[in-house]
C-alpha positions as YAML, in Angstrom:
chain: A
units: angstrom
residues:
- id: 1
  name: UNK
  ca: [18.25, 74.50, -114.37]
- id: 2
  name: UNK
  ca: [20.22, 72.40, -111.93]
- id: 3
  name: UNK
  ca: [22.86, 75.24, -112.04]
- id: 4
  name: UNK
  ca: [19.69, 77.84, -110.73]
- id: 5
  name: UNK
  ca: [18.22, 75.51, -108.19]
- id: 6
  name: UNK
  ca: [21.36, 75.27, -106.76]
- id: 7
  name: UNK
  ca: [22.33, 78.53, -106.40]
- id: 8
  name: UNK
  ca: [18.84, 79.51, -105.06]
- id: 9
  name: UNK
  ca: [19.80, 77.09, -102.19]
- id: 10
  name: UNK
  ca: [23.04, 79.07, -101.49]
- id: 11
  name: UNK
  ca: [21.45, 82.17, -101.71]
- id: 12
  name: UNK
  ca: [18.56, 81.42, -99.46]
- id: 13
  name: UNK
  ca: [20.47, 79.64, -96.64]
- id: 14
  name: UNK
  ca: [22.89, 82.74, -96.70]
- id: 15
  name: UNK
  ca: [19.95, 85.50, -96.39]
- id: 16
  name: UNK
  ca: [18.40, 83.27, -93.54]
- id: 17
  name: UNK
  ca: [22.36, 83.15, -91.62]
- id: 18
  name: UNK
  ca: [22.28, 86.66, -92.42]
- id: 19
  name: UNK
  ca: [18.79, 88.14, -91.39]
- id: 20
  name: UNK
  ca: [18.13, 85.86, -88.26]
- id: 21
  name: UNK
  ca: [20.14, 87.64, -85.92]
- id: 22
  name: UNK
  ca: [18.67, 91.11, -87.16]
- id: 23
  name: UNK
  ca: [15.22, 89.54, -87.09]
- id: 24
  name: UNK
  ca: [15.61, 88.99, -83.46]
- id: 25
  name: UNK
  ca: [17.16, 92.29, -82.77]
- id: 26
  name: UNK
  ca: [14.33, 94.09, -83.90]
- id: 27
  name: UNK
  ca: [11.61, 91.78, -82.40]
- id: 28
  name: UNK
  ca: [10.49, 90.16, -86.01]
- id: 29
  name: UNK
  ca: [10.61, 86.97, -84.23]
- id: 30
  name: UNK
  ca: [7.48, 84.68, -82.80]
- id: 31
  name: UNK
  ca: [7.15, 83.69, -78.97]
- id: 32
  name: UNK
  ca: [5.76, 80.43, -78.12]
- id: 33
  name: UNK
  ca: [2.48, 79.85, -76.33]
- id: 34
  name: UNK
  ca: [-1.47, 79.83, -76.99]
- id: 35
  name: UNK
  ca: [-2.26, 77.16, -79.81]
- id: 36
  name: UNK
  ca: [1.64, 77.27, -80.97]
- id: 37
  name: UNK
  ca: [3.78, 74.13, -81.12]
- id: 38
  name: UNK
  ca: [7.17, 75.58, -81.06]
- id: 39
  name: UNK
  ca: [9.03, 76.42, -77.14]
- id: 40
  name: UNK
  ca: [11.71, 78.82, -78.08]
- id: 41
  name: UNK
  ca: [11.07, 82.52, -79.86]
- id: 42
  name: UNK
  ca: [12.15, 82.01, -83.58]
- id: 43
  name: UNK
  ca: [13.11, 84.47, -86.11]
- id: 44
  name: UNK
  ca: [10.71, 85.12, -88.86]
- id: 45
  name: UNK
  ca: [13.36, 85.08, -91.24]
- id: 46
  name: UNK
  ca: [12.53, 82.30, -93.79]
- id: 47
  name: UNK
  ca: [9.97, 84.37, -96.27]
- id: 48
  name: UNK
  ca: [12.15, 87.23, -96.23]
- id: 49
  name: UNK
  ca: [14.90, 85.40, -97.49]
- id: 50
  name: UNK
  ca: [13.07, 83.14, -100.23]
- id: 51
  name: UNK
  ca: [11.42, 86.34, -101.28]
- id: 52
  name: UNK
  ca: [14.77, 88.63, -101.55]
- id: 53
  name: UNK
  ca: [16.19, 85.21, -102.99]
- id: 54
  name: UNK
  ca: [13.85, 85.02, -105.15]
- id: 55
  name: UNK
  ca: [13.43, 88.39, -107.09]
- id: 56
  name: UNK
  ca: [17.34, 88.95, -106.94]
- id: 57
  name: UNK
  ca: [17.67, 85.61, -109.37]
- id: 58
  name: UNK
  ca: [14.71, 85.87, -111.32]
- id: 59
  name: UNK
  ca: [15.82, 89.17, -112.40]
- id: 60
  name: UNK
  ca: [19.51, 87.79, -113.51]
- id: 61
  name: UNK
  ca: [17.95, 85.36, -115.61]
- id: 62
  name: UNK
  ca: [18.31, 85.41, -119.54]
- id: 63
  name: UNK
  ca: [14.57, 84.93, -119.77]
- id: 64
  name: UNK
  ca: [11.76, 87.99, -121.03]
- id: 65
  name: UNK
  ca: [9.94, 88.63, -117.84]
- id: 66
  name: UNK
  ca: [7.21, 91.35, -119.67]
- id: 67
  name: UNK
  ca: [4.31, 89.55, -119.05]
- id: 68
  name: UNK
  ca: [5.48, 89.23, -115.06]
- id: 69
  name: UNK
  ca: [5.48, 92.47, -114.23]
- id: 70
  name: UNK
  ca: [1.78, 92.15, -112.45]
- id: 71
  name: UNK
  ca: [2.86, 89.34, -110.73]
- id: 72
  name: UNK
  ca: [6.12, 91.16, -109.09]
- id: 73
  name: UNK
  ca: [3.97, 94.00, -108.17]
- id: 74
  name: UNK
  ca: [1.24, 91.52, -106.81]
- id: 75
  name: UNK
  ca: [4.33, 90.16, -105.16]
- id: 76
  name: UNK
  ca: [5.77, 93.12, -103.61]
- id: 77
  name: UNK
  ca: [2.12, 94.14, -102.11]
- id: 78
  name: UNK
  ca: [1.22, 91.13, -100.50]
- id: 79
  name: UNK
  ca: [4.97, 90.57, -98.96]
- id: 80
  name: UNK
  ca: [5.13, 94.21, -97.33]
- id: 81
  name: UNK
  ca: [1.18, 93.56, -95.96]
- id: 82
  name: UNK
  ca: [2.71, 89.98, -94.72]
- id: 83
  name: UNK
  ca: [5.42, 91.97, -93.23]
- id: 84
  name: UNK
  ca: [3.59, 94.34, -91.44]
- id: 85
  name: UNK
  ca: [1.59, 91.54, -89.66]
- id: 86
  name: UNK
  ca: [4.59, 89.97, -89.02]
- id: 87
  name: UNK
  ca: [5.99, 92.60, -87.13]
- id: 88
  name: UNK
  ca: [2.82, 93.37, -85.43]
- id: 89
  name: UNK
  ca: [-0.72, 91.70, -86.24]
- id: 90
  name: UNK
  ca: [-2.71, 93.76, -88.53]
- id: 91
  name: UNK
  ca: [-6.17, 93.77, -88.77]
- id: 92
  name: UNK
  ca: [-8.05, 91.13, -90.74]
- id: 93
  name: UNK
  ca: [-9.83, 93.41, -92.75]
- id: 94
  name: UNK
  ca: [-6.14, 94.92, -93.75]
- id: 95
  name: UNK
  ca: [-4.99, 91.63, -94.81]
- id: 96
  name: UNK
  ca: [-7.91, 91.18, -96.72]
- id: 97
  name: UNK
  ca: [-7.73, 94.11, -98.19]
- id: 98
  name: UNK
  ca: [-4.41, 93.44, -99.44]
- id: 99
  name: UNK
  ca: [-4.96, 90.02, -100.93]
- id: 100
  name: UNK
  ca: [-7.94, 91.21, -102.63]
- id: 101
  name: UNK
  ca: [-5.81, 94.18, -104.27]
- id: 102
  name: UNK
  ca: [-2.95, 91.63, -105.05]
- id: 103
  name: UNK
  ca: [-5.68, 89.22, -107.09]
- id: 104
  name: UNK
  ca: [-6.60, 91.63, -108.71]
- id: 105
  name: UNK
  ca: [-3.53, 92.86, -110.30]
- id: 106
  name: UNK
  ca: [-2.78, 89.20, -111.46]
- id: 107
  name: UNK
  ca: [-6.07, 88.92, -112.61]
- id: 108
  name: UNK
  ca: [-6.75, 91.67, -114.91]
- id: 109
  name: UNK
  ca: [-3.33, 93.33, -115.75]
- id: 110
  name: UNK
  ca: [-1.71, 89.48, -115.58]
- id: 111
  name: UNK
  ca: [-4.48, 87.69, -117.45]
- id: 112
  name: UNK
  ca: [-4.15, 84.83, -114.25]
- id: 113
  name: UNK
  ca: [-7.88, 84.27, -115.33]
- id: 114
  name: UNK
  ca: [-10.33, 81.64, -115.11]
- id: 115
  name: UNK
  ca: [-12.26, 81.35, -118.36]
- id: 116
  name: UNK
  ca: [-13.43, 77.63, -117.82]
- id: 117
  name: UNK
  ca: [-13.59, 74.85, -115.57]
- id: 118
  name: UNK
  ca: [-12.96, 72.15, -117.86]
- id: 119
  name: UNK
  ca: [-14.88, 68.91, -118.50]
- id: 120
  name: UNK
  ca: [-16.57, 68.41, -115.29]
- id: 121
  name: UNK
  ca: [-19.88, 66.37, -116.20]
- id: 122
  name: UNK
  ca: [-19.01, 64.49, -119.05]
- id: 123
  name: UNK
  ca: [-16.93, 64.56, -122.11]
- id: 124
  name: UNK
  ca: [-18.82, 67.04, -124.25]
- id: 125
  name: UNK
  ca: [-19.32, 70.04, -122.12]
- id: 126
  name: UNK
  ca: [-16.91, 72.05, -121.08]
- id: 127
  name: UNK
  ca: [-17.99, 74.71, -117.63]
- id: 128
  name: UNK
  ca: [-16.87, 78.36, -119.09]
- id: 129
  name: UNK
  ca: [-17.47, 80.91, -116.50]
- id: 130
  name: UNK
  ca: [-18.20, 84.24, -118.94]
- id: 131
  name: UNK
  ca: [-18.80, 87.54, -117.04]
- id: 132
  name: UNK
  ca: [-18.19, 85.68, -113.64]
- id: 133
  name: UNK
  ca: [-14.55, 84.47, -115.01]
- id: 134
  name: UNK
  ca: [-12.89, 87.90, -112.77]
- id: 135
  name: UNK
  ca: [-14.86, 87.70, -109.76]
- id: 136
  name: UNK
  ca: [-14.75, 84.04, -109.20]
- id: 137
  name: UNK
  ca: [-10.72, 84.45, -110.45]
- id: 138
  name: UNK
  ca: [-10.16, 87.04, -107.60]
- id: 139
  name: UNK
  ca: [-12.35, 84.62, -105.09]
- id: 140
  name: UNK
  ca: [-9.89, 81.27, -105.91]
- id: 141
  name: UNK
  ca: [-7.02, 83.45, -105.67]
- id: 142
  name: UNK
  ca: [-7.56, 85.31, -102.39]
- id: 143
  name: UNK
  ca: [-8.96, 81.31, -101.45]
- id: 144
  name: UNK
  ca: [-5.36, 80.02, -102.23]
- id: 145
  name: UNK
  ca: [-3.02, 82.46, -100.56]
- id: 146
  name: UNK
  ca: [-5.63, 81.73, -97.38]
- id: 147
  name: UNK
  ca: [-5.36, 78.08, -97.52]
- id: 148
  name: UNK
  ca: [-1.73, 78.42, -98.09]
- id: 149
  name: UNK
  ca: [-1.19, 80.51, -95.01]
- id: 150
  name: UNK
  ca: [-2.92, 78.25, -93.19]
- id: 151
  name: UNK
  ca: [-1.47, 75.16, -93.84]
- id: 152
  name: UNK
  ca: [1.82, 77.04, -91.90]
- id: 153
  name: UNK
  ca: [1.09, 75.12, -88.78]
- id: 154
  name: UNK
  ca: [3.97, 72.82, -88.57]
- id: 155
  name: UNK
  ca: [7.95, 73.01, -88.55]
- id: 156
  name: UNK
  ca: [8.15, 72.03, -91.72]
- id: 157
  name: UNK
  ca: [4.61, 71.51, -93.19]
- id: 158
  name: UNK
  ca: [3.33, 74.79, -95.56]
- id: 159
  name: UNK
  ca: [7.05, 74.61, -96.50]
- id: 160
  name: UNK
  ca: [7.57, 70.92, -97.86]
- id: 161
  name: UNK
  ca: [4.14, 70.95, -99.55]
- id: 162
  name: UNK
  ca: [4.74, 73.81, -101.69]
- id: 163
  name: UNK
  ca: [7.80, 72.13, -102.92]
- id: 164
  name: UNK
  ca: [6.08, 69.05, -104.06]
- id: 165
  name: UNK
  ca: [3.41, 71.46, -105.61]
- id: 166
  name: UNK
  ca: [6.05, 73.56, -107.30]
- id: 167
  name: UNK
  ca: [8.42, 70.42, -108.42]
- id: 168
  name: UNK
  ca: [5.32, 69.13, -109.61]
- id: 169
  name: UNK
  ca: [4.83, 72.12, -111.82]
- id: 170
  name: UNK
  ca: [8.57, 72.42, -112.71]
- id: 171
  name: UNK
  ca: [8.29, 68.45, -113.87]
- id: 172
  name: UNK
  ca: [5.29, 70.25, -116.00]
- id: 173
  name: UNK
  ca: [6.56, 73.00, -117.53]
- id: 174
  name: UNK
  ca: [9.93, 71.08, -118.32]
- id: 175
  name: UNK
  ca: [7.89, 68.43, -120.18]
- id: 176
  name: UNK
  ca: [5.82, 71.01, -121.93]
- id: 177
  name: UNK
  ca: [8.81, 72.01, -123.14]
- id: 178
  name: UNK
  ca: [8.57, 75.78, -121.44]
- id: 179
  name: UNK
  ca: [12.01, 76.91, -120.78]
- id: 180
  name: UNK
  ca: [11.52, 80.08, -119.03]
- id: 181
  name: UNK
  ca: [8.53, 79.09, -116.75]
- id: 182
  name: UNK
  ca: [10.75, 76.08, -115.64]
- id: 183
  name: UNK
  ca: [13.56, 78.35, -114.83]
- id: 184
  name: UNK
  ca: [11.61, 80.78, -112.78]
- id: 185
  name: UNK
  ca: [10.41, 77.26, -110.70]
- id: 186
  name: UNK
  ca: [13.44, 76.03, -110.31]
- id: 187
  name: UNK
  ca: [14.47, 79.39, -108.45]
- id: 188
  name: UNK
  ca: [11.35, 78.63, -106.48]
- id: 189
  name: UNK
  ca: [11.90, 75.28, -105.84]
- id: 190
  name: UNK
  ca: [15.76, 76.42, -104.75]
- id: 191
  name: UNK
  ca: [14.32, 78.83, -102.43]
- id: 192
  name: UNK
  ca: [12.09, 76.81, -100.55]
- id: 193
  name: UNK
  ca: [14.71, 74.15, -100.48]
- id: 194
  name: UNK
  ca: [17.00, 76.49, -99.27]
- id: 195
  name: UNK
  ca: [14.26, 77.43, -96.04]
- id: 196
  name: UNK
  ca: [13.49, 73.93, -95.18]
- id: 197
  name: UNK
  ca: [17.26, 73.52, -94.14]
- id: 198
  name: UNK
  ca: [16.19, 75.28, -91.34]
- id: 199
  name: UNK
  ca: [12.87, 74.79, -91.17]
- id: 200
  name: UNK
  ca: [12.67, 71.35, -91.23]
- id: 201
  name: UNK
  ca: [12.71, 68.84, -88.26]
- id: 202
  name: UNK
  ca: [15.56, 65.66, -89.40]
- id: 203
  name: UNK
  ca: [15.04, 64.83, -86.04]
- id: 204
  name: UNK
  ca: [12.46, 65.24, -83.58]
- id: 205
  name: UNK
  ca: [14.35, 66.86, -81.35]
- id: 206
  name: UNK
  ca: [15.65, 69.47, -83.42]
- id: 207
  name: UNK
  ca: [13.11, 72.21, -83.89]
- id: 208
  name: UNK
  ca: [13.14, 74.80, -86.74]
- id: 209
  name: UNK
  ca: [15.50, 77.71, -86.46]
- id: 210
  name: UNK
  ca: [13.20, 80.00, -88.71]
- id: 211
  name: UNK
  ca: [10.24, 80.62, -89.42]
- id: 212
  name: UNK
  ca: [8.47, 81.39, -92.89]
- id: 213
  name: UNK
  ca: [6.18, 83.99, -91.28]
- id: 214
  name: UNK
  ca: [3.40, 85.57, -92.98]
- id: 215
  name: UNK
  ca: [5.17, 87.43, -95.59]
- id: 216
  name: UNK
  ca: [6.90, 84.39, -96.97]
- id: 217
  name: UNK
  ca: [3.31, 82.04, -96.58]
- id: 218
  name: UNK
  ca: [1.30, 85.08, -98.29]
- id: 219
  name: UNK
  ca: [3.86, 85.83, -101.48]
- id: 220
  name: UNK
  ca: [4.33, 81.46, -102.14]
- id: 221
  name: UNK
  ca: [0.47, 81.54, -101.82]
- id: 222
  name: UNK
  ca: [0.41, 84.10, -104.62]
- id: 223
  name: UNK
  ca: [2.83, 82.32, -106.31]
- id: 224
  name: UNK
  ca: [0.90, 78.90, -106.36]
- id: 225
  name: UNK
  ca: [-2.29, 80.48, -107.68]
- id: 226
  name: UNK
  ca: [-0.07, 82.39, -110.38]
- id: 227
  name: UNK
  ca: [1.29, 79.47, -112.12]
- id: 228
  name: UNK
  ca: [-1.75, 77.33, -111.47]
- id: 229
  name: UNK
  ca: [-4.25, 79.40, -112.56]
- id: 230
  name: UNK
  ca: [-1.60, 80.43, -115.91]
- id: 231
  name: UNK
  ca: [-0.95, 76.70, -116.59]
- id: 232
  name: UNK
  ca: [-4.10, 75.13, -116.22]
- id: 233
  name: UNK
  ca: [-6.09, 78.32, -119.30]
- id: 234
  name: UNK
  ca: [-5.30, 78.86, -122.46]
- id: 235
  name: UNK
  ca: [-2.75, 79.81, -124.16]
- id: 236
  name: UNK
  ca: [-0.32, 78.76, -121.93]
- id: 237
  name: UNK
  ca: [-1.66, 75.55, -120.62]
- id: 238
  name: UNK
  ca: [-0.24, 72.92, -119.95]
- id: 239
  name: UNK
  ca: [-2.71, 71.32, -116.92]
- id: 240
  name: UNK
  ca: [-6.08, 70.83, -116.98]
- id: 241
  name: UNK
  ca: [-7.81, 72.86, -114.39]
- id: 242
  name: UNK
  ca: [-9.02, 69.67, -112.45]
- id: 243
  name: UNK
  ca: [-5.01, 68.48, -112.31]
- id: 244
  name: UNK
  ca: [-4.16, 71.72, -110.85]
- id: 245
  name: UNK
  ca: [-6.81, 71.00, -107.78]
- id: 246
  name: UNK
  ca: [-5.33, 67.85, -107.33]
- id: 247
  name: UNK
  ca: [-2.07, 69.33, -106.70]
- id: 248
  name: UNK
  ca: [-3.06, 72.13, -104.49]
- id: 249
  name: UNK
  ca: [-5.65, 69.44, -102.72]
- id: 250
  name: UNK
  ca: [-4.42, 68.97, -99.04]
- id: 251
  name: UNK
  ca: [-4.21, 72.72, -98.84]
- id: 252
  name: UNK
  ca: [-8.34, 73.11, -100.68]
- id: 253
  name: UNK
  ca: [-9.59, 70.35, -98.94]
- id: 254
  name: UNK
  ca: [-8.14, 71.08, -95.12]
- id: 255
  name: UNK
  ca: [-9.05, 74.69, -95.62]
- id: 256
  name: UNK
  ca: [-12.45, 74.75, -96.76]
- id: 257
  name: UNK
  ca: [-13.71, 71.99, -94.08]
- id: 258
  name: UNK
  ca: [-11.92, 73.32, -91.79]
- id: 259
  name: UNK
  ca: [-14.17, 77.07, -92.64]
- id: 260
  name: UNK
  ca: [-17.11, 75.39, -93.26]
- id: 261
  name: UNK
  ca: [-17.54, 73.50, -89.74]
- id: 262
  name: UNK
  ca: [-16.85, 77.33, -88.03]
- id: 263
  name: UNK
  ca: [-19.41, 78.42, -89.84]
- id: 264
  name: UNK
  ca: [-21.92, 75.48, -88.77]
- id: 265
  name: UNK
  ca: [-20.67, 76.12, -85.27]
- id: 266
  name: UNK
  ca: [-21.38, 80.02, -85.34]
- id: 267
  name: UNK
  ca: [-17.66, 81.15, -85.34]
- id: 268
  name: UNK
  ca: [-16.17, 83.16, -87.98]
- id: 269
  name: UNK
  ca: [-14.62, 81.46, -90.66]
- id: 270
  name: UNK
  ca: [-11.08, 82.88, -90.44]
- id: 271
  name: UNK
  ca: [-10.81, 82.53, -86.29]
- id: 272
  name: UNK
  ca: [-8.42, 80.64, -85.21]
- id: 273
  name: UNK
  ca: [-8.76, 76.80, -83.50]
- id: 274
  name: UNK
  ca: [-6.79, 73.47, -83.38]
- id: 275
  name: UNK
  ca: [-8.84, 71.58, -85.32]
- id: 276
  name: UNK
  ca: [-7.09, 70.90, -88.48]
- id: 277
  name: UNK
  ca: [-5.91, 67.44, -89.34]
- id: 278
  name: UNK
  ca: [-2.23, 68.14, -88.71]
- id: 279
  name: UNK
  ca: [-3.48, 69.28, -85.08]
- id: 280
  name: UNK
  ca: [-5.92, 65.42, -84.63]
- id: 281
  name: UNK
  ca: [-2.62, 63.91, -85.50]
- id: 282
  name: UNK
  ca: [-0.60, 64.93, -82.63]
- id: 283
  name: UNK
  ca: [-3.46, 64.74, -80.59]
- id: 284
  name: UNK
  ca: [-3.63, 61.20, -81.64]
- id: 285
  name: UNK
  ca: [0.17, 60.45, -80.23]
- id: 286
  name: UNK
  ca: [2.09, 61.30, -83.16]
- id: 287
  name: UNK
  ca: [5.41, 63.36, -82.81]
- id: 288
  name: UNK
  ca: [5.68, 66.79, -84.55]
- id: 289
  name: UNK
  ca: [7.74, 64.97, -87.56]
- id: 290
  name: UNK
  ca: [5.74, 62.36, -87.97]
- id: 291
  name: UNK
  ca: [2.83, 64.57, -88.87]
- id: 292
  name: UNK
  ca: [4.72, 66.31, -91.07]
- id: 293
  name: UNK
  ca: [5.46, 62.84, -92.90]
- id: 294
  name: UNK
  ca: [1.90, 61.90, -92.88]
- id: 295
  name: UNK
  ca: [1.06, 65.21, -94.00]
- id: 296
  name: UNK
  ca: [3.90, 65.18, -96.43]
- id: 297
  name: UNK
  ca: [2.77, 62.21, -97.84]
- id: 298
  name: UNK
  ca: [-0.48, 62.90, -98.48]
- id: 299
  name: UNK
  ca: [-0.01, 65.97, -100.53]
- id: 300
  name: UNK
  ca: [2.79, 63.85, -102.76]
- id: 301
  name: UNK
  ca: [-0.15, 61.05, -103.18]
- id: 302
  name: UNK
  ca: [-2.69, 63.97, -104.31]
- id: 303
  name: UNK
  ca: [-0.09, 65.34, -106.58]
- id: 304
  name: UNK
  ca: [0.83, 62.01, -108.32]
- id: 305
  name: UNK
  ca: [-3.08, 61.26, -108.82]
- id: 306
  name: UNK
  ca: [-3.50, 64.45, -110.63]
- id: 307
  name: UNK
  ca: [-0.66, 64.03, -112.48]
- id: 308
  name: UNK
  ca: [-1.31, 60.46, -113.27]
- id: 309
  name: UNK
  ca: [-5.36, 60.96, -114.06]
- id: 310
  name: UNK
  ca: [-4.30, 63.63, -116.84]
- id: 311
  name: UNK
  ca: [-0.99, 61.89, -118.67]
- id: 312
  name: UNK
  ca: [-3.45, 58.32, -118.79]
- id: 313
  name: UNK
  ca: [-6.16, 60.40, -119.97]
- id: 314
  name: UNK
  ca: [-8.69, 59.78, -117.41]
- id: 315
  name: UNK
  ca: [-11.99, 61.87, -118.28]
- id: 316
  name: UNK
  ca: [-12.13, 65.37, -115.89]
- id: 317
  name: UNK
  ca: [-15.32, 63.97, -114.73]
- id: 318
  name: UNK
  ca: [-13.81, 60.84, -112.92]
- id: 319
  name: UNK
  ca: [-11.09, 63.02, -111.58]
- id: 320
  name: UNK
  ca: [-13.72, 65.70, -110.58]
- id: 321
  name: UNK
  ca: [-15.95, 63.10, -108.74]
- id: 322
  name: UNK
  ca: [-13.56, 61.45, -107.31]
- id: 323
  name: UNK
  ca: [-11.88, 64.42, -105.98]
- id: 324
  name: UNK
  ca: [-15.35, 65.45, -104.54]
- id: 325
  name: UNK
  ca: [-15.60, 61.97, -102.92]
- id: 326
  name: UNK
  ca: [-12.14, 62.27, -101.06]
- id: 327
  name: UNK
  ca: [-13.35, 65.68, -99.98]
- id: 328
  name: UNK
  ca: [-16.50, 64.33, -98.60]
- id: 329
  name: UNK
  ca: [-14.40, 61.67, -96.45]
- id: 330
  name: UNK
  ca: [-11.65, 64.17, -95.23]
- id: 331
  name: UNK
  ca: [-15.17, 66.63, -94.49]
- id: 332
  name: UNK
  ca: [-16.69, 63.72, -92.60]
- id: 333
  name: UNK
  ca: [-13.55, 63.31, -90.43]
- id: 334
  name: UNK
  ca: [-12.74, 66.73, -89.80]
- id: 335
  name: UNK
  ca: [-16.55, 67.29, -88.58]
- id: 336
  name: UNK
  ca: [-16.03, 63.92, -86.16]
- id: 337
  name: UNK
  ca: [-12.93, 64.96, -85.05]
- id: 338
  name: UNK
  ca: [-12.61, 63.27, -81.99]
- id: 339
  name: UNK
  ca: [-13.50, 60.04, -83.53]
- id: 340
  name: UNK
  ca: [-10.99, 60.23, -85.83]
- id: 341
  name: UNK
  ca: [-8.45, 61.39, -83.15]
- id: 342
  name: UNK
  ca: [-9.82, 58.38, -80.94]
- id: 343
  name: UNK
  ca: [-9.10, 56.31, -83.95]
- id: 344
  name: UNK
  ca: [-5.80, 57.41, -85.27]
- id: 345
  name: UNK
  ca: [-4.52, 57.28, -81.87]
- id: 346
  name: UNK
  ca: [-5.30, 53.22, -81.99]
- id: 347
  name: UNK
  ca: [-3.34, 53.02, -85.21]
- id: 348
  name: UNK
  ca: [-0.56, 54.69, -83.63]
- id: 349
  name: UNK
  ca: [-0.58, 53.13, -80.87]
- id: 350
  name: UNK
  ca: [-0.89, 49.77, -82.39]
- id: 351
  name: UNK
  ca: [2.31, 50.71, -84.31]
- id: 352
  name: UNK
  ca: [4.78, 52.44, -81.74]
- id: 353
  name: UNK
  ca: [3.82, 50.19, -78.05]
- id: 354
  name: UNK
  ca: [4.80, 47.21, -79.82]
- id: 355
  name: UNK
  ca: [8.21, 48.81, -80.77]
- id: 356
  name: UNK
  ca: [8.87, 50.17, -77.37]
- id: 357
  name: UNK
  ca: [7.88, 46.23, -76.27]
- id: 358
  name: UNK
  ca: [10.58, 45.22, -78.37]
- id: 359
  name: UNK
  ca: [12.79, 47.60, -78.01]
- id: 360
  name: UNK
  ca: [12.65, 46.84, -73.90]
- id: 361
  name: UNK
  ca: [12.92, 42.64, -74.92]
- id: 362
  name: UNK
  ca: [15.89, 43.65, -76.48]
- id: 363
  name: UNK
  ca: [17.83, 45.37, -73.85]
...
């Protein structure tokens, strides 16, 4: 497994040397301005490579891949649709159209179907959704590759949170004692590794040298609801289906108040603003890195409450209400934005002014 990871690394940080320049040759690059962050056009290299990275090892490995095929076709639809928008913005309706046709393929040819809910009221009755099991399937999937998508605000944001989702589910599938699901993450894992290389900020002053662009954000959206959809439903699971919206929760939870207060405000849902809470952070003073961080941590906090509410055996209704609760209060903020931007700029300021006050005592 270590052996994999690692050479997904390789592999990935070779496509990106590899494709960057031709990226920017043929104008599959993104130019800075409007609501972006970044100053300098930058190659939209980084999905292409975890993707090509990504099928090229999964189909070395010694492992029966049968029941993937609807996942690899899935795959292969949404990346050329993310593509194509990379290249040249198609039109919602397209994209839509696309990651509509890609849930269904996983849902009905790959069984990635949600029969039940689990325990969410109490102990004793479990929430099975019967004839609506497809369409509300297709809904959560087309609702993750969105949220996924984005969450690809920030030099390394969408990037370092599907790691900790898919090391989370790697740590998972290894414990469950599923060989060949934990080999196929660790390729993933390897991949995205490999990306954040260059994605990443170490320091602030280094931006990202690639981009993940739409067709890598769309096909590691797909991804995420594949494996957390198959783990979390029998046979194969090995979550309970409130873990598995633990782990995915900064990406549900941003998205869906995010959507919601267009909606109240008469826009549509899916146009475009800077009112996410990675955006109120660096209105509130914080540097592009450190909102990463923040970011960064939250998601790993998330992840080890879901992970820690199923191995102590907390009831699905505790982690279900409680995960409502934390939605309400990241709802509440998002809605009083500039509040919370007001407020988070005190904390930062309370944080970094007396370091600069030092720092100037010092010298």
């Amino acid at each position: 497994m270590i052996i994999v990871f690692s050479v997904a690394v390789a592999m990935t940080a070779g496509l990106i040397f590899l494709i960057s320049p031709l990226a920017c040759r043929i104008g599959l690059v993104d130019h800075p301005g409007g609501r972006k962050q970044h100053q300098r056009v930058t190659p939209l290299a980084g999905g292409i490579a975890v993707f090509c990275a990504f099928m090229l090892l999964v189909l070395t490995l010694d492992v029966p891949l049968g029941h993937w095929r609807a996942f690899f076709l899935a795959s292969a639809l949404i990346f050329i649709i993310g593509l194509l928008d990379d290249f040249q913005e198609t039109p919602p309706s397209a994209r839509f159209v696309a990651q509509a046709g890609a849930a269904f393929i996983i849902v009905l040819w790959g069984d990635a179907r949600l029969e039940n809910l689990g325990f969410l009221f109490n102990g004793s009755w479990e929430v099975t959704l019967g004839w609506m099991a497809v369409p509300f399937s297709i809904f959560c999937v087309v609702g993750i590759i969105n949220a996924t998508n984005m969450m690809d605000g920030l030099d390394g944001l969408s990037g370092g949170v599907l790691l900790i989702l898919f090391l989370a589910l790697l740590l998972v599938t290894v414990q469950g004692g599923r060989l060949e699901d934990a080999l196929i993450l660790a390729v993933i894992c390897g991949a995205l590794a490999g990306f954040l290389l260059f994605n990443f900020r170490f320091r602030e002053n280094r931006p990202a040298l690639v981009f993940l662009g739409d067709s890598g954000a769309l096909f590691l959206g797909l991804a995420a609801a594949w494996f957390l959809v198959q783990l979390a439903q029998e046979p194969r699971a090995l979550l309970r289906p409130m873990t598995a919206v633990w782990l995915f929760g900064l990406p549900i939870m941003d998205t869906v108040a995010i959507m919601v207060r267009r909606i109240r405000l008469g826009r549509s849902p899916f146009s475009p603003d800077r009112e996410h809470f990675h955006h109120i952070l660096l209105l509130a003073g914080f540097s592009v890195r450190s909102t990463v961080l923040i970011m960064l941590g939250l998601s790993l906090a998330l992840t080890m409450i879901g992970l820690g509410g199923q191995w102590l055996g907390i009831p699905e209704a505790y982690m279900f209400y409680g995960f409502l609760l934390l939605f309400t209060m990241y709802f509440r903020g998002i809605n009083r934005a500039w509040k919370l931007m007001k407020a988070l700029r005190r904390v930062h300021d309370q944080h970094v002014l007396p370091d600069r006050a030092g720092s100037r005592a010092g010298v």
